[in-house]
N, C-alpha and C positions, 0 to 999 in steps of 0.2 A: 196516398193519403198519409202514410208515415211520414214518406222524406218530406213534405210540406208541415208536417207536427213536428219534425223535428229542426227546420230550417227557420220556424218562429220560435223554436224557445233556445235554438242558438247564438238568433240574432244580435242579441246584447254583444258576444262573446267570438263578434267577426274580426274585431281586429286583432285581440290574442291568439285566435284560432290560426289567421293568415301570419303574424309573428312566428307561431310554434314553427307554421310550415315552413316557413324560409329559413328557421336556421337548423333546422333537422336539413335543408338543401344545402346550408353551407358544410354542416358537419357532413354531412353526405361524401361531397366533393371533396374537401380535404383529406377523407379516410380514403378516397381515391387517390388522392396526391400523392402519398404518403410513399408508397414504396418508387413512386417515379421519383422522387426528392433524395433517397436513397437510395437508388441504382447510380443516381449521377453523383452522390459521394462517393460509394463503393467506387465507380468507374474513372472518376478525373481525381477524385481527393480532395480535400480542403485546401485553399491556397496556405501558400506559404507567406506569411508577414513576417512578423515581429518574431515569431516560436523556430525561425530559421536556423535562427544558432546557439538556439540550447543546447545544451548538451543533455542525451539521454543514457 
């Protein structure tokens, strides 16, 4: 009886609801990415372009 009380006075507020969800899934995912995207700099490095013959 609740989840039914409370699935109508949702209703209005199903497609913000399903928005919120999906980018809390992308923020999700990315905070997942995140040290895999940094192992593989840490590991191969950033190419080398333009910054090849600076001098440091």
């Amino acid at each position: 009886m609740l989840i039914r009380l409370l699935g109508v006075q949702l209703r209005p507020y199903r497609r913000l609801i399903a928005l919120a969800v999906l980018l809390q899934l992308v923020q999700t995912l990315a905070t997942l990415q995140l040290p895999t995207v940094n192992a593989d700099i840490i590991d191969n490095g950033v190419p080398c372009r333009s910054r090849c013959s600076a001098p440091y």
